[in-house]
N, C-alpha and C positions, 0 to 999 in steps of 0.2 A: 718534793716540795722543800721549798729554802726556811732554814728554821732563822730565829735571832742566833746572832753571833756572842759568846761574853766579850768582856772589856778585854783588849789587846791585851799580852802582857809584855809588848813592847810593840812601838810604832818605829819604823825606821821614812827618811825620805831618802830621796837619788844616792846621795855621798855614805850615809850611815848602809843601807843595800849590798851597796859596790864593794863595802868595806867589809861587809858578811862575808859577802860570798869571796874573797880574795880569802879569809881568815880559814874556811871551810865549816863542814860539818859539826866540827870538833867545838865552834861557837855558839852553838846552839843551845838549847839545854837538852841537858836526856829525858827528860818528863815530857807529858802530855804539854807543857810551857810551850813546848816545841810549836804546836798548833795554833800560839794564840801571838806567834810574830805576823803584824800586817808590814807591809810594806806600803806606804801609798803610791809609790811611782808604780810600780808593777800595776795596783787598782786601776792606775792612769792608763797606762800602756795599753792593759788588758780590755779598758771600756775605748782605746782609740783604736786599737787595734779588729774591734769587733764592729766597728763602725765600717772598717775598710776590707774586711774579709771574711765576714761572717763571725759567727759564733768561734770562740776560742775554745779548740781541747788542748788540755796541760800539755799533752806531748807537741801538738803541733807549733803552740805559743811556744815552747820552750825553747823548740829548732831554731825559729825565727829570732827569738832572743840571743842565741849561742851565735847566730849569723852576723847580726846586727850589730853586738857589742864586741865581736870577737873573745868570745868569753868560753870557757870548757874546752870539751866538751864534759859535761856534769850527766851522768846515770840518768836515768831517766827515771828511777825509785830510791826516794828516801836520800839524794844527795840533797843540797842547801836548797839548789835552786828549785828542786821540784817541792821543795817543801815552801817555800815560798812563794810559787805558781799559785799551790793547792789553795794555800791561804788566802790569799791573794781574790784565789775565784769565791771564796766563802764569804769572805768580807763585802767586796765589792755586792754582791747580793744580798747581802743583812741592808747594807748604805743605800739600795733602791730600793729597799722591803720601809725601812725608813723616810725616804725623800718619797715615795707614796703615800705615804700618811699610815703606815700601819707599826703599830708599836703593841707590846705585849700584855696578853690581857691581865689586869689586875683587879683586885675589890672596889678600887677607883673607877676603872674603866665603865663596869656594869652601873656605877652609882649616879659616874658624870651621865650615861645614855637615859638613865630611870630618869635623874631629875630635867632630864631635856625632853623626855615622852619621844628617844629615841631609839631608832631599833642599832645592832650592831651589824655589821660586815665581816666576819669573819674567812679568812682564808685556808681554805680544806685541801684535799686532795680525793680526785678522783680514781675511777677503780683500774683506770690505764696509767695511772703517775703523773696526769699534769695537774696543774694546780685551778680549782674550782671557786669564785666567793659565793659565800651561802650567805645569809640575811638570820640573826637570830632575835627572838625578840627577850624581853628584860621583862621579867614579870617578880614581884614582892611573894614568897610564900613564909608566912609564918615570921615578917620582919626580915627576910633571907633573901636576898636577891640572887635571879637562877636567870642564865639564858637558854631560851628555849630555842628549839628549830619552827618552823611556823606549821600550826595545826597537830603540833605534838603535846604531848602530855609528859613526856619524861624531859629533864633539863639533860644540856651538855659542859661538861669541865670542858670548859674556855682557858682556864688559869695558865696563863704564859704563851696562851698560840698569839699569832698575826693575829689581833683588828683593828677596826677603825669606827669611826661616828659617821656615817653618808653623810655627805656634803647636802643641805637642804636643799630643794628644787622651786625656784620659786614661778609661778605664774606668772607669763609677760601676757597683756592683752593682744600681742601676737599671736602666743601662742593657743590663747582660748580663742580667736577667730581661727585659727584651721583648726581645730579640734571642731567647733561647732560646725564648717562649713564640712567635714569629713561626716560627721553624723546625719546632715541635713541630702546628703547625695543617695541614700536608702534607694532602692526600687521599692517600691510599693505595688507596683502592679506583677509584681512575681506569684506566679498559681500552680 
């Protein structure tokens, strides 16, 4: 399951990239900092690329990259480029976890749904690894706002996963004529 990404602690575009990866590894920082360079052309590349070829893994995106720019060839562990691949895939999914509408849950989050009488969306993981949305509802105990799962009694620490507010569904008189003519089709002579 794709979690929030922190804030970059540096963004590069196409020229600033190019400019890394000519400089080498040695530009990087040694720390964990390392992690937190996005590139957005790579983001680019990686969501045009997956358009035309499927699904992107680091190593295969990499070869293509190394072809394409006449670039490396660069290790395929822990040199710049694959460290910026890596990135590259984390971010770009934090930025559709985002453009989704799902942002992290906070004391705000449960208080904007309480005072809407709405439930949350919550994004889980299932017991095979892909990602599941469960519905939690927002109940007051004690002045305490607690999201619960639906027909449970215990709350769940939501603090900082994926949700969202569902989008309200509003009733078209379309759609309450086939609902009615769906109900009105019954057999009744069934025995």
């Amino acid at each position: 399951m794709s979690e929030f990404q922190p804030e970059p602690f540096l963004t590069l575009d196409q020229p600033a990239t190019l400019a890394l990866l000519a400089q080498g590894i040695e530009a990087l920082p040694d720390s964990l900092a390392k992690y937190r360079v996005k590139s957005t052309w790579l983001c680019t590349l990686l969501n045009e690329r997956e358009k035309v070829d499927g699904y992107q893994y680091n190593a295969k995106f990499q070869a293509w990259f190394e072809r394409q720019f006449s670039l490396g060839p660069y290790h395929e562990n822990n040199s710049v480029l694959s460290i910026l691949i890596y990135n590259a895939q984390r971010y770009r999914r934090h930025d559709a976890m985002i453009e989704d509408g799902w942002t992290p849950c906070t004391p705000e989050s449960l208080q904007q749904a309480f005072k809407q009488g709405r439930k949350l969306e919550w994004l889980g993981e299932n017991i095979i690894g892909g990602s599941t949305i469960g519905t939690l509802n927002i109940r007051e105990v004690n002045g305490q706002l607690y999201a619960f799962p639906p027909r449970k009694r215990n709350p769940v620490e939501v603090t900082g996963r994926p949700v969202r507010i569902p989008r309200k569904t509003i009733a078209t008189p379309e759609t309450l004529l086939l609902t009615a003519q769906q109900e009105s089709t019954v057999n009744l002579d069934a025995r």
